[in-house]
C-alpha atoms as an extended CHARMM CRD file, in Angstrom:
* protein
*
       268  EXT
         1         1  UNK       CA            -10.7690000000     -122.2910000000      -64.8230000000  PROA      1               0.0000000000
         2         2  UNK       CA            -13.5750000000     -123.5930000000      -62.1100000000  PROA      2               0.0000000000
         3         3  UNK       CA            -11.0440000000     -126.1230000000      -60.8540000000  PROA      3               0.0000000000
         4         4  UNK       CA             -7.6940000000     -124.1080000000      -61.2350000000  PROA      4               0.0000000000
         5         5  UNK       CA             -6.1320000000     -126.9020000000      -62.9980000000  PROA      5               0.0000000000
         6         6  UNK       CA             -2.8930000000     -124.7210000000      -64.0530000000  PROA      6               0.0000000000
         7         7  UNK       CA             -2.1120000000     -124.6340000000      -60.3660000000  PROA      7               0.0000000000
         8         8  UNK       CA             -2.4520000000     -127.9340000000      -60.1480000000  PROA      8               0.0000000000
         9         9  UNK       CA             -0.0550000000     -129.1640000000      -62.1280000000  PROA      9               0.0000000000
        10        10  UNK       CA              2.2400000000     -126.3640000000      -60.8410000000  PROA      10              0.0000000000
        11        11  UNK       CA              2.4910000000     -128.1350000000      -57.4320000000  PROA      11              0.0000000000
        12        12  UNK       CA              3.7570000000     -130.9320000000      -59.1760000000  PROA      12              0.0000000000
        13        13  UNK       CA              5.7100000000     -129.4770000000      -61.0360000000  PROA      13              0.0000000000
        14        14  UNK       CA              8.6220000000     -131.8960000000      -59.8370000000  PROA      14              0.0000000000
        15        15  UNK       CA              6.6410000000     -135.2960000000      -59.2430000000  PROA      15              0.0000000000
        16        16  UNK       CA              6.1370000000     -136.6550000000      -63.2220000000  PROA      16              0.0000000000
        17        17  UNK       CA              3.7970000000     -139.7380000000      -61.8870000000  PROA      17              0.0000000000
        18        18  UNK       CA              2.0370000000     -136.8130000000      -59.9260000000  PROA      18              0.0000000000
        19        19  UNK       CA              1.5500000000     -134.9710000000      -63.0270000000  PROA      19              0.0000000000
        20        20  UNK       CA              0.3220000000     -137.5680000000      -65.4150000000  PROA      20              0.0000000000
        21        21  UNK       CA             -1.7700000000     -138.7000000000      -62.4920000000  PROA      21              0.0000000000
        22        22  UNK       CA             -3.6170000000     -135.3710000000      -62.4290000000  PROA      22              0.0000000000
        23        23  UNK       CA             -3.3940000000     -135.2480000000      -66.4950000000  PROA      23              0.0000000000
        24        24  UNK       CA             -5.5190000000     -138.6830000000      -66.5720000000  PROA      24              0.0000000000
        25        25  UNK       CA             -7.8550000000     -136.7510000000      -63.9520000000  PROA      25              0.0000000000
        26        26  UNK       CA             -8.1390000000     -133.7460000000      -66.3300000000  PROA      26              0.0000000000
        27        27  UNK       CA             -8.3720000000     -135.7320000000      -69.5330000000  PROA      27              0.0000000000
        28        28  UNK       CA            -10.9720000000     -138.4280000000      -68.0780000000  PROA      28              0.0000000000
        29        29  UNK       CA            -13.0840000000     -135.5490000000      -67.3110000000  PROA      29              0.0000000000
        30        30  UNK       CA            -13.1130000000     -134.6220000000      -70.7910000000  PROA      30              0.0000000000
        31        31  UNK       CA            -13.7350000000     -137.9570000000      -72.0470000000  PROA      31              0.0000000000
        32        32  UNK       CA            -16.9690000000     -138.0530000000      -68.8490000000  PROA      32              0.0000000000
        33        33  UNK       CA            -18.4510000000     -134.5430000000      -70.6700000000  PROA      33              0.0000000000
        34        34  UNK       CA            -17.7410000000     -136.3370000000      -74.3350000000  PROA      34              0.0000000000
        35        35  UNK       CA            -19.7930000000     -139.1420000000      -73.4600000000  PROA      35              0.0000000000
        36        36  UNK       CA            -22.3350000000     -137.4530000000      -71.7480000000  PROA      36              0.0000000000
        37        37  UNK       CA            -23.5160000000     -134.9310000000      -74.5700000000  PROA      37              0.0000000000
        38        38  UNK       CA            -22.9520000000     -138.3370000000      -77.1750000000  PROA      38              0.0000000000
        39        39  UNK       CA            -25.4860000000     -140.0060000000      -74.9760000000  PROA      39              0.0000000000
        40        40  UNK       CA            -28.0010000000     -136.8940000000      -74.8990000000  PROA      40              0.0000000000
        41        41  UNK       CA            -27.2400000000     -136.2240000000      -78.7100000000  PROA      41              0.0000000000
        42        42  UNK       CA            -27.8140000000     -139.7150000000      -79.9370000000  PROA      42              0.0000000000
        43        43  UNK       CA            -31.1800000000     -140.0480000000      -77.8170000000  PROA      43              0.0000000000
        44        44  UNK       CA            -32.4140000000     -137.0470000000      -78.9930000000  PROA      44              0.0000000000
        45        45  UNK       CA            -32.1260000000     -137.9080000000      -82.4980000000  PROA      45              0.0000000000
        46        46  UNK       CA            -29.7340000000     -135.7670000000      -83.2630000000  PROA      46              0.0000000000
        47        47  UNK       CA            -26.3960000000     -137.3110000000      -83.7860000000  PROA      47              0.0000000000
        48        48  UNK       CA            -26.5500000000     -138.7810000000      -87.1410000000  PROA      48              0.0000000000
        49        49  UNK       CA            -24.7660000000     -142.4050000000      -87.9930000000  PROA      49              0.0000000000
        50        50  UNK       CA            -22.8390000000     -140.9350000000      -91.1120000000  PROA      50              0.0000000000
        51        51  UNK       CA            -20.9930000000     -138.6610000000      -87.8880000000  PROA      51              0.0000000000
        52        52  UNK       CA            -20.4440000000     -141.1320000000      -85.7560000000  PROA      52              0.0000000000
        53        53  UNK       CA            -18.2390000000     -143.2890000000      -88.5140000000  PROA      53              0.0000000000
        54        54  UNK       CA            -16.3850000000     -139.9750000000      -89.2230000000  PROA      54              0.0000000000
        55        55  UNK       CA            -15.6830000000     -140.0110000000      -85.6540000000  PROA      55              0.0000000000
        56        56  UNK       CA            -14.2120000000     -143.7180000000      -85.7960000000  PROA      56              0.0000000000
        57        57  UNK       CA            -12.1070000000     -142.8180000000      -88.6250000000  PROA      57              0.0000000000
        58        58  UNK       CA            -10.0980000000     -140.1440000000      -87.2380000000  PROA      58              0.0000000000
        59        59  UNK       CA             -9.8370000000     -142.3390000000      -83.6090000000  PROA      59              0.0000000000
        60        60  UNK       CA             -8.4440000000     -144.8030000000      -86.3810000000  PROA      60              0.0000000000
        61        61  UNK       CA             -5.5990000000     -142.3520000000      -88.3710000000  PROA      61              0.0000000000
        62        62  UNK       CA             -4.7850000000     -141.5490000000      -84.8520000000  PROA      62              0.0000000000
        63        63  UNK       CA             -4.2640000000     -144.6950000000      -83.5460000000  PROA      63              0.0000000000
        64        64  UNK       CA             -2.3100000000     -145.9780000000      -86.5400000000  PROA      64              0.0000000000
        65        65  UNK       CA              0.4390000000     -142.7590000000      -85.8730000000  PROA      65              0.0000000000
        66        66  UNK       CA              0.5400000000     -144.2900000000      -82.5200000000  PROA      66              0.0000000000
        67        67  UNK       CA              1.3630000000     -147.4860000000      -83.3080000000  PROA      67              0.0000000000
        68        68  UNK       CA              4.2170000000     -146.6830000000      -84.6960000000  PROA      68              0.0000000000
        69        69  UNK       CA              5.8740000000     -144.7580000000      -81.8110000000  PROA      69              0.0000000000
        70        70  UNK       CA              7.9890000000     -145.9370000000      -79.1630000000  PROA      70              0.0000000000
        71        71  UNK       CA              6.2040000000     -147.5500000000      -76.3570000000  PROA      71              0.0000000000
        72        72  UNK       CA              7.2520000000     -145.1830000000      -73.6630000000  PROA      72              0.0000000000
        73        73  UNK       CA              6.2730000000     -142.5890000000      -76.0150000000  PROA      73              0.0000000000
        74        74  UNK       CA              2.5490000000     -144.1480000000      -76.7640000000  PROA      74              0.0000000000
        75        75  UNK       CA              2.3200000000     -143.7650000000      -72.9990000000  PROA      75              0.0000000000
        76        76  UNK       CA              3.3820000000     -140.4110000000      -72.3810000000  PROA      76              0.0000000000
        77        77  UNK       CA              0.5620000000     -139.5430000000      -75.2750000000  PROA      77              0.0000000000
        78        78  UNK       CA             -2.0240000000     -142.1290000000      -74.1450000000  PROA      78              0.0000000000
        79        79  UNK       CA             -2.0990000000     -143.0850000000      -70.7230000000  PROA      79              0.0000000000
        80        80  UNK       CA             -4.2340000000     -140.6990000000      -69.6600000000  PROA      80              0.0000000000
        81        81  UNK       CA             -6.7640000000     -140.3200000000      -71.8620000000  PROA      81              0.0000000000
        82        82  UNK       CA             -7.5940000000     -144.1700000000      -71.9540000000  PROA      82              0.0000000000
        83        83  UNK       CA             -7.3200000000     -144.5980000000      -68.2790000000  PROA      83              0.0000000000
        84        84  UNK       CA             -8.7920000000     -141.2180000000      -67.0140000000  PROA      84              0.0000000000
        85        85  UNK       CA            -12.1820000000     -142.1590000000      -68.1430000000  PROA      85              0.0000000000
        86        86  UNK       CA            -12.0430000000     -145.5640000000      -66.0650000000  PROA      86              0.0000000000
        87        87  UNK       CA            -11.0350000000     -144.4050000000      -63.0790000000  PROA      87              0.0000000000
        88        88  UNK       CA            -13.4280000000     -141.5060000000      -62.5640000000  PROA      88              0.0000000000
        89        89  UNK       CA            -15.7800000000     -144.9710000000      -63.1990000000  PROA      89              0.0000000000
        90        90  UNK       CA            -14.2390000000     -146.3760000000      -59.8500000000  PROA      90              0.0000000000
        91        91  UNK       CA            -13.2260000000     -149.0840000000      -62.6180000000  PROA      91              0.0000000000
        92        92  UNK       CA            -16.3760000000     -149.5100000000      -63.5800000000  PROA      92              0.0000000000
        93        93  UNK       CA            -16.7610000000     -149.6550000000      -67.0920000000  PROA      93              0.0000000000
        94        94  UNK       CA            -20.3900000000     -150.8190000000      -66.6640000000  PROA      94              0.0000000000
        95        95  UNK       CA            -21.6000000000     -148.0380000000      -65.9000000000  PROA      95              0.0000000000
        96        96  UNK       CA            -23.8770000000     -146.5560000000      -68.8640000000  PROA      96              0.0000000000
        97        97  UNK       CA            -24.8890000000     -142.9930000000      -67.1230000000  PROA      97              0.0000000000
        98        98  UNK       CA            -21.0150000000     -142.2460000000      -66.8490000000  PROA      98              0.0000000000
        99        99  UNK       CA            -18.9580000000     -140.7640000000      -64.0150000000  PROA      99              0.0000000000
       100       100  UNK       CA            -21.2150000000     -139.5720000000      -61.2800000000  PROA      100             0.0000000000
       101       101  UNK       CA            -20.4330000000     -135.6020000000      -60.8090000000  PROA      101             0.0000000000
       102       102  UNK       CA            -19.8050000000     -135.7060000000      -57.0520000000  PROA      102             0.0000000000
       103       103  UNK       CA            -17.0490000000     -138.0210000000      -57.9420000000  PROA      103             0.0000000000
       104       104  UNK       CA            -15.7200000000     -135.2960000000      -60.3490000000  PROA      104             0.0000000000
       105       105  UNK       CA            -15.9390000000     -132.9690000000      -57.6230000000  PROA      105             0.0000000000
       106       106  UNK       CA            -14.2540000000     -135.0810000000      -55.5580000000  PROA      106             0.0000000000
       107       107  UNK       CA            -11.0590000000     -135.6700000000      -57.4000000000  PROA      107             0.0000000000
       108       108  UNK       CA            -11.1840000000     -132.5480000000      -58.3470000000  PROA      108             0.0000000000
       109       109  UNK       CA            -11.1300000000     -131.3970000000      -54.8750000000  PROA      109             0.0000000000
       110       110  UNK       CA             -8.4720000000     -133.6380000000      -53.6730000000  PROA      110             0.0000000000
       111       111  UNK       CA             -6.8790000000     -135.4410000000      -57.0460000000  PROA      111             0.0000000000
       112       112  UNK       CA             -5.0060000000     -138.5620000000      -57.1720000000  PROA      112             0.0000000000
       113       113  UNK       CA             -1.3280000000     -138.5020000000      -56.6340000000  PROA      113             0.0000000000
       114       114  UNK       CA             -0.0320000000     -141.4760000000      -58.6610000000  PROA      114             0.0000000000
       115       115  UNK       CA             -0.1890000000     -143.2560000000      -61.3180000000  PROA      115             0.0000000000
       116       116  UNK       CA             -1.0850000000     -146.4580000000      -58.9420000000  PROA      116             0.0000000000
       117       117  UNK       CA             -4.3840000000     -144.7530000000      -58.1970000000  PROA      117             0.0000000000
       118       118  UNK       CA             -5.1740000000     -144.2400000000      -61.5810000000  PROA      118             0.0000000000
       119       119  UNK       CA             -4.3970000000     -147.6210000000      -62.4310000000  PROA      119             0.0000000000
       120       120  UNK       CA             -5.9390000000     -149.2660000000      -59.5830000000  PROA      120             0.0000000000
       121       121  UNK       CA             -8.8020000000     -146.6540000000      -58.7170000000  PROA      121             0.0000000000
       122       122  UNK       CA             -9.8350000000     -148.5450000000      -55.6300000000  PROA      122             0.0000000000
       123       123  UNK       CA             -6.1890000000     -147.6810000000      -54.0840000000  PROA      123             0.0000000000
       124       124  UNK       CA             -7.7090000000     -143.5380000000      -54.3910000000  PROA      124             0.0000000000
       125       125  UNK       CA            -12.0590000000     -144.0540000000      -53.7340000000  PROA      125             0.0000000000
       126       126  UNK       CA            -11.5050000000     -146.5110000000      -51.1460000000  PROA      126             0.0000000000
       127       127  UNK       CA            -10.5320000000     -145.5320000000      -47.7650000000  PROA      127             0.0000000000
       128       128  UNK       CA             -9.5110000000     -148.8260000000      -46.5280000000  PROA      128             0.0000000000
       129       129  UNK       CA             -7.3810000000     -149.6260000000      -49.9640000000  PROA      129             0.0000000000
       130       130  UNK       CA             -6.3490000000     -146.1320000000      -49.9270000000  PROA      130             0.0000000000
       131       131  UNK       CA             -2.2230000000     -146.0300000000      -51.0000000000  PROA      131             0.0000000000
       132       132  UNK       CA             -0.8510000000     -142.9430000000      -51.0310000000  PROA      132             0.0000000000
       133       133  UNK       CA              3.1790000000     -143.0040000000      -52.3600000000  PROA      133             0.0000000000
       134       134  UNK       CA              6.2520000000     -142.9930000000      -50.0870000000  PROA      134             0.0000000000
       135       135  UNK       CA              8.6880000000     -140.2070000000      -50.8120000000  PROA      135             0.0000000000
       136       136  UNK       CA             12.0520000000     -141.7660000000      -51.7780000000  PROA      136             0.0000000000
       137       137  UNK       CA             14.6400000000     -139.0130000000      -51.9570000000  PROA      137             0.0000000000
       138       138  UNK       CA             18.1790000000     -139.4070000000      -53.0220000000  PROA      138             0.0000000000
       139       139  UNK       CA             20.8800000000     -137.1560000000      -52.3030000000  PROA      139             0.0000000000
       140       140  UNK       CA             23.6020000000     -135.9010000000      -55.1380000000  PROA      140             0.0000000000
       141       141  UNK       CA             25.7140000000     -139.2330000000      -55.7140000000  PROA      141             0.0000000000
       142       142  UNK       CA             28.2100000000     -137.4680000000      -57.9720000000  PROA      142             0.0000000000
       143       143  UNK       CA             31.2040000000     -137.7380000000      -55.3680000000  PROA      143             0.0000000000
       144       144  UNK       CA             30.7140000000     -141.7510000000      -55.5840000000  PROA      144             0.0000000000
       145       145  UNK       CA             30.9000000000     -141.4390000000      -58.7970000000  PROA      145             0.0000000000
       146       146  UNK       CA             33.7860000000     -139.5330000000      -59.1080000000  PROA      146             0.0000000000
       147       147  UNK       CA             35.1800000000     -136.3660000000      -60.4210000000  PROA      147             0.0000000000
       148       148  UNK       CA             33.8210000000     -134.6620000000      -63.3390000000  PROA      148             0.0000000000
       149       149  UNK       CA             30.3210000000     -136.5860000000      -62.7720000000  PROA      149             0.0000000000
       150       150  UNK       CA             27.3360000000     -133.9650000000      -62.0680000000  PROA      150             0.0000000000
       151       151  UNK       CA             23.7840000000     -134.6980000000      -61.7720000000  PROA      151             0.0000000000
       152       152  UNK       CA             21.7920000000     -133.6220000000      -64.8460000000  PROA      152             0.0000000000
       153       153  UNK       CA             18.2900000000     -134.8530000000      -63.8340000000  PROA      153             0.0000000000
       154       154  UNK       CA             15.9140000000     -136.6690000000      -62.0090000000  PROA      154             0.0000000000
       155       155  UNK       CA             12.1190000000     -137.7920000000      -61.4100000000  PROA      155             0.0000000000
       156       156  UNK       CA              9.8870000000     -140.2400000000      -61.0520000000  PROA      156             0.0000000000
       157       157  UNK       CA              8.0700000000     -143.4820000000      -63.0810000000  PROA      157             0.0000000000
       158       158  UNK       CA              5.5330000000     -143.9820000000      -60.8200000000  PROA      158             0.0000000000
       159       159  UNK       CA              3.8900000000     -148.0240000000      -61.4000000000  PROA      159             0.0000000000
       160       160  UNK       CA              2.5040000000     -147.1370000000      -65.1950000000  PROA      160             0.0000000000
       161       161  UNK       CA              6.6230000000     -146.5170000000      -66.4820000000  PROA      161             0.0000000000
       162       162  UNK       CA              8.1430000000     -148.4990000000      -64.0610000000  PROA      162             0.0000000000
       163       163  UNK       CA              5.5490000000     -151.1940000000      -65.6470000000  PROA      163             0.0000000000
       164       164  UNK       CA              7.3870000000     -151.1040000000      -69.1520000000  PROA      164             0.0000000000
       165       165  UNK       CA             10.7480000000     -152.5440000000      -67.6920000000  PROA      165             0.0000000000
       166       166  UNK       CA              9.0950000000     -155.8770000000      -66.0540000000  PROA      166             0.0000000000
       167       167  UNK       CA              7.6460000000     -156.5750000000      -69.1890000000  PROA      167             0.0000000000
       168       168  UNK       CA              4.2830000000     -154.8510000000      -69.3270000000  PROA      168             0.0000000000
       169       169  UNK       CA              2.4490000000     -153.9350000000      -72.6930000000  PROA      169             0.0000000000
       170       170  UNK       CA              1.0770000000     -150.5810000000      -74.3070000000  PROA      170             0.0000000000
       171       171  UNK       CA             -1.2930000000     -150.9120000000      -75.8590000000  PROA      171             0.0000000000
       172       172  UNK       CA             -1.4090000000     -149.7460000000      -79.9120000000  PROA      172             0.0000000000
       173       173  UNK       CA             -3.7940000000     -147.1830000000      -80.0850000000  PROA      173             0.0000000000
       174       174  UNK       CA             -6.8390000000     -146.0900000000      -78.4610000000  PROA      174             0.0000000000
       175       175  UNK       CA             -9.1100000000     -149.0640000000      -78.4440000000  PROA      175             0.0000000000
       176       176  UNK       CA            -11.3200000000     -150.7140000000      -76.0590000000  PROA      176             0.0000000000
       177       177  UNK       CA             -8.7290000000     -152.8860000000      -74.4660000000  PROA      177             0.0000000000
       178       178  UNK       CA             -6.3920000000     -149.8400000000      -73.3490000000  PROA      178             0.0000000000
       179       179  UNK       CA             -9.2540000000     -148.7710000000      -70.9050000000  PROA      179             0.0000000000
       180       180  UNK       CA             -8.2590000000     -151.6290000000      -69.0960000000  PROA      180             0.0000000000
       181       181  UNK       CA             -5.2610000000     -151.4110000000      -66.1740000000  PROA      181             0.0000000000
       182       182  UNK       CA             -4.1930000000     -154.9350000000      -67.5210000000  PROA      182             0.0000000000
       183       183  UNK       CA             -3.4390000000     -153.3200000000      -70.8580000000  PROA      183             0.0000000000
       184       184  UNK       CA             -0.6420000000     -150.8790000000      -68.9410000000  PROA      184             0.0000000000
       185       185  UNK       CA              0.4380000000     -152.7750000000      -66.0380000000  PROA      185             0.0000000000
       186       186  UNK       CA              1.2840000000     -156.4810000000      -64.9960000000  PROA      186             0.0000000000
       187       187  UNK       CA              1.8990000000     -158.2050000000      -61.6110000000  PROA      187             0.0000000000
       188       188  UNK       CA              5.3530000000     -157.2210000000      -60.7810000000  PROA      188             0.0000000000
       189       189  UNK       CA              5.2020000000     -153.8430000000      -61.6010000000  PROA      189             0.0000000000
       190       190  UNK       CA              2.1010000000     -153.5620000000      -58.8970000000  PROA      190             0.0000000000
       191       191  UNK       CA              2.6890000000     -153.3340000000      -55.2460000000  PROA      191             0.0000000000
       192       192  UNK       CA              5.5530000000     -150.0960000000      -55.6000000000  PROA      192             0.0000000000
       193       193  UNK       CA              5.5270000000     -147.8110000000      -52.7170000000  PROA      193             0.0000000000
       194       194  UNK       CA              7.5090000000     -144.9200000000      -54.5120000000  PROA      194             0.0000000000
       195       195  UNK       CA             10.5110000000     -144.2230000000      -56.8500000000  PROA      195             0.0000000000
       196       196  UNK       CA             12.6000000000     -142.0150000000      -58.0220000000  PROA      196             0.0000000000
       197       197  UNK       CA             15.8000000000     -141.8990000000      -60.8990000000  PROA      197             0.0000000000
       198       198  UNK       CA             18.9890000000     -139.8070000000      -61.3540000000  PROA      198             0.0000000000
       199       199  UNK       CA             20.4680000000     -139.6290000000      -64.2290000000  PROA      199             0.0000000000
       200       200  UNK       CA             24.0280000000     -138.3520000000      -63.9890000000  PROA      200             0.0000000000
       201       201  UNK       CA             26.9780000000     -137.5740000000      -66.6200000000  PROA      201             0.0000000000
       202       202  UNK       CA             30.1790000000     -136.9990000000      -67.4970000000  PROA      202             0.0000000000
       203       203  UNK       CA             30.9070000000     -135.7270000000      -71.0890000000  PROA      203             0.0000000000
       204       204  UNK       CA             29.2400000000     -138.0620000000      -73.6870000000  PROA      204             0.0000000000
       205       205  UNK       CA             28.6280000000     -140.7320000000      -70.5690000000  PROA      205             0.0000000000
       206       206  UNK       CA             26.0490000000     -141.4140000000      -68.4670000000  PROA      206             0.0000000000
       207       207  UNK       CA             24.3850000000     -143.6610000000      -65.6470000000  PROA      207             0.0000000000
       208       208  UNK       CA             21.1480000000     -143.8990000000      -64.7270000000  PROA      208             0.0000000000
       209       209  UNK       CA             20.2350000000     -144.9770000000      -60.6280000000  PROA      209             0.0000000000
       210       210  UNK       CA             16.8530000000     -145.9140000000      -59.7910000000  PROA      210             0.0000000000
       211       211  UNK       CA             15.4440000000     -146.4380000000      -56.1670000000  PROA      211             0.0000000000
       212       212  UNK       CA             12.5040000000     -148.2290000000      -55.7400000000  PROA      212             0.0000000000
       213       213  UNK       CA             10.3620000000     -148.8250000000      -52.1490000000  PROA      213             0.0000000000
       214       214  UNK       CA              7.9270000000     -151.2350000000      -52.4620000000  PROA      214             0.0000000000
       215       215  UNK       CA              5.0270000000     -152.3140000000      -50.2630000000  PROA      215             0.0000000000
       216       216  UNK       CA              6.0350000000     -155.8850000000      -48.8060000000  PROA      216             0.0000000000
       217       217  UNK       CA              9.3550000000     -157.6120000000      -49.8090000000  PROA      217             0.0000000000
       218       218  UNK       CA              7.3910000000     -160.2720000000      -51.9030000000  PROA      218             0.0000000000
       219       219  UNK       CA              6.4130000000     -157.1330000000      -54.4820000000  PROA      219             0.0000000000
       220       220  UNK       CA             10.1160000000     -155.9490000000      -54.0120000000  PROA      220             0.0000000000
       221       221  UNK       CA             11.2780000000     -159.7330000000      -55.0960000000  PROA      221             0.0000000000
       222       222  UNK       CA              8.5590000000     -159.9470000000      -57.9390000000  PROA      222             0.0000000000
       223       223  UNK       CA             10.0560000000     -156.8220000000      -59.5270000000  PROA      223             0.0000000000
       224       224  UNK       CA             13.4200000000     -157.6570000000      -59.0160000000  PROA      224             0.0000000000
       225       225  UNK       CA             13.0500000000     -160.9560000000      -61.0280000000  PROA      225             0.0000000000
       226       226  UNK       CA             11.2420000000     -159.9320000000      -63.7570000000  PROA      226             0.0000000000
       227       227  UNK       CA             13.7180000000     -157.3750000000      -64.1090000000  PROA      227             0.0000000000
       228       228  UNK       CA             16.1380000000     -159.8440000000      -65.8040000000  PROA      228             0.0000000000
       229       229  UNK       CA             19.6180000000     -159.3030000000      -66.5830000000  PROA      229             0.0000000000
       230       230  UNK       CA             20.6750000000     -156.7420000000      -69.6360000000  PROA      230             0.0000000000
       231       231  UNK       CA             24.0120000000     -155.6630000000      -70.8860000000  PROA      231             0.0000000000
       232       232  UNK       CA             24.8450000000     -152.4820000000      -68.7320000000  PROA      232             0.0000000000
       233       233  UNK       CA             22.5940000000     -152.4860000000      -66.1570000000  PROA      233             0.0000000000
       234       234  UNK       CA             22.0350000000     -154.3460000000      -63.0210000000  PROA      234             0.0000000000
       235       235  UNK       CA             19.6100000000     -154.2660000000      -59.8160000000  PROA      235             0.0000000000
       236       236  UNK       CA             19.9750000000     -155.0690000000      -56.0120000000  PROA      236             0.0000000000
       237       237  UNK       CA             17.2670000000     -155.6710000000      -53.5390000000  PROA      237             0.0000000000
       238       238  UNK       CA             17.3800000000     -155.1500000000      -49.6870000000  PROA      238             0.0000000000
       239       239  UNK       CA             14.6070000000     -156.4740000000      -47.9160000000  PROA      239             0.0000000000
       240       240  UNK       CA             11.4610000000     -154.2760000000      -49.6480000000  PROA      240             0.0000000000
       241       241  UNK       CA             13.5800000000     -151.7850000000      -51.9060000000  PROA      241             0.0000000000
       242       242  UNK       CA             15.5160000000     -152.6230000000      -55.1640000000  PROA      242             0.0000000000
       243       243  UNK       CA             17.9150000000     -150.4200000000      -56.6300000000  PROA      243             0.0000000000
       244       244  UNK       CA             19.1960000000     -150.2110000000      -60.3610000000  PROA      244             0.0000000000
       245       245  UNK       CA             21.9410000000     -149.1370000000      -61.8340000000  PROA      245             0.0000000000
       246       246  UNK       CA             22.3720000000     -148.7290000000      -65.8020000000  PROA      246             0.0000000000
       247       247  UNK       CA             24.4450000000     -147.0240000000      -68.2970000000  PROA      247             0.0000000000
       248       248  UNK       CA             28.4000000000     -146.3150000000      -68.9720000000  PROA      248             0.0000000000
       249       249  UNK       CA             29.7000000000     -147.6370000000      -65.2750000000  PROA      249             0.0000000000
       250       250  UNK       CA             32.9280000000     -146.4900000000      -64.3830000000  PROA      250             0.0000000000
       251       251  UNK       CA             33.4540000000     -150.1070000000      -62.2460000000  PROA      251             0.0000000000
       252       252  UNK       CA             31.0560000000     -147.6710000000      -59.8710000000  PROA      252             0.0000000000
       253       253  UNK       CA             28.1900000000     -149.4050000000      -59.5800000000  PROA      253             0.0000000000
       254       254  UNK       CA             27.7590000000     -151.5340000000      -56.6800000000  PROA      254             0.0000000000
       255       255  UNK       CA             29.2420000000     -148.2970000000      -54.6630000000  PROA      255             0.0000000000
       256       256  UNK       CA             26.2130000000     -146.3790000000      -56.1850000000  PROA      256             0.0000000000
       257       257  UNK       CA             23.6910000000     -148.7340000000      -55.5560000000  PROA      257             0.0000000000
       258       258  UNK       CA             24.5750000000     -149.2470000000      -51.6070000000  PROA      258             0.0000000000
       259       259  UNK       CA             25.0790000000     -145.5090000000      -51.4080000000  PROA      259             0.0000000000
       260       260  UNK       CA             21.1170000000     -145.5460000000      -52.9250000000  PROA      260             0.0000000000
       261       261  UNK       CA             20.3980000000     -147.8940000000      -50.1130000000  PROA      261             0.0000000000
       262       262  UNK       CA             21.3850000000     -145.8890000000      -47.6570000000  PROA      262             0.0000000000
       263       263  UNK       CA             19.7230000000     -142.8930000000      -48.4680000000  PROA      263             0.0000000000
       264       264  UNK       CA             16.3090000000     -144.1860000000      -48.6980000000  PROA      264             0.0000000000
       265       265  UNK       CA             16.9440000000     -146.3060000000      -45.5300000000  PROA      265             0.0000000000
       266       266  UNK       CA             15.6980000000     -149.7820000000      -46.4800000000  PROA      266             0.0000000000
       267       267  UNK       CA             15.2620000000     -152.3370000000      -44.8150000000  PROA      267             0.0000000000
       268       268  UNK       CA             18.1420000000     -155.0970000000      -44.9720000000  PROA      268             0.0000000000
């Protein structure tokens, strides 16, 4: 209510990475007012051991469900609340008094836009490192398609999604190592400027394009390798952008991907 967090999310309403960036905000404050009254319980005596262990247990139950869900899935539920907590630290998971509440304030105020920042906090506290995303917009591509083809939807993955098709683990359950970024994210999946899929169909069939900007052509050639080649899908680069193409393609595909190109004006 102080914070007007409904409204929010409302202006993102149309940016998913924006979204579960202010979700890990939202839920990393929770987890900064959860550890604080812990702290102030325990000291004063009050928290007793036998409720502590009843604690663990449920983190456990919950964490076993988890581990049996799909990994994109275990992010959509987890993400946040493992990495909020961390970044309102700055990445500092040293700190024993918690997140200071002028930081709170702060993000708050002006929250982070990305799932990058959230991952790599220093890219939102630090001016210098400061990396906001690029907006990568795509047109309708139905006509290169051809007829019958309609867009049914599109979004964004943002660095933590775009991070499970390079290779990059998720973690089980909520444990000590999914605080840590390395847990989520991995080498080529860091560097991305912005993103965003379409997903279009015809009947029961359906392709999938996704534009990616990164931030220097090494990053661009990093995720394009690690990529690696799967039945039904392929990926381009040009100069600091790659573009992939998956799903039923009607012999379509290179004509989709340079159309892609195009659009978000990358450099050849």
């Amino acid at each position: 209510q102080h914070f007007g967090i409904d409204a929010m999310l409302d202006r993102v309403k149309d940016d998913d990475d924006g979204a579960s960036a202010i979700g890990a905000l939202v839920e990393g404050s929770g987890t900064a007012v959860m550890t604080a009254f812990l702290l102030r319980e325990m000291q004063a005596g009050r928290l007793k051991p036998e409720a502590l262990a009843e604690m663990a247990n449920h983190e456990a139950v919950q964490g076993a469900k988890l581990a049996a869900a799909l990994p994109f899935l275990r992010r959509s539920l987890l993400a946040s609340y493992m990495l909020g907590f961390p970044f309102l630290l700055r990445g500092d998971l040293t700190k024993v008094a918690g997140a200071d509440p002028a930081d709170l304030n702060r993000a708050f105020a002006k929250p982070p836009v990305s799932s990058e920042q959230i991952l790599h906090p220093e890219k939102y506290w630090d001016p210098a490192q400061a990396d906001a995303p690029v907006p990568v917009v795509l047109p309708d591509l139905a006509k290169v398609l051809g007829a019958e083809w309609s867009l049914a939807g599109q979004g964004k993955l943002g660095e933590l999604n775009l991070a499970l098709l390079v290779g990059a683990g998720t973690p089980v359950g909520n444990t000590p190592d999914a605080l840590s970024a390395a847990a989520w994210t991995n080498q080529a999946a860091s560097g991305v400027g912005g993103d965003v899929y379409q997903h279009y169909s015809k009947g029961t069939e359906g392709v999938t394009v996704l534009a990616t900007v990164w931030d220097t052509e090494q990053d661009a050639g990093e995720f394009e390798k690690a990529l690696g080649s799967l039945p039904g899908r392929r990926a381009w680069r040009r100069g600091a952008a790659v573009v992939v193409v998956a799903g039923d393609l009607p012999g379509r595909a290179e004509a989709l991907a340079l159309a892609a190109f195009d659009a978000v004006k990358a450099p050849k």
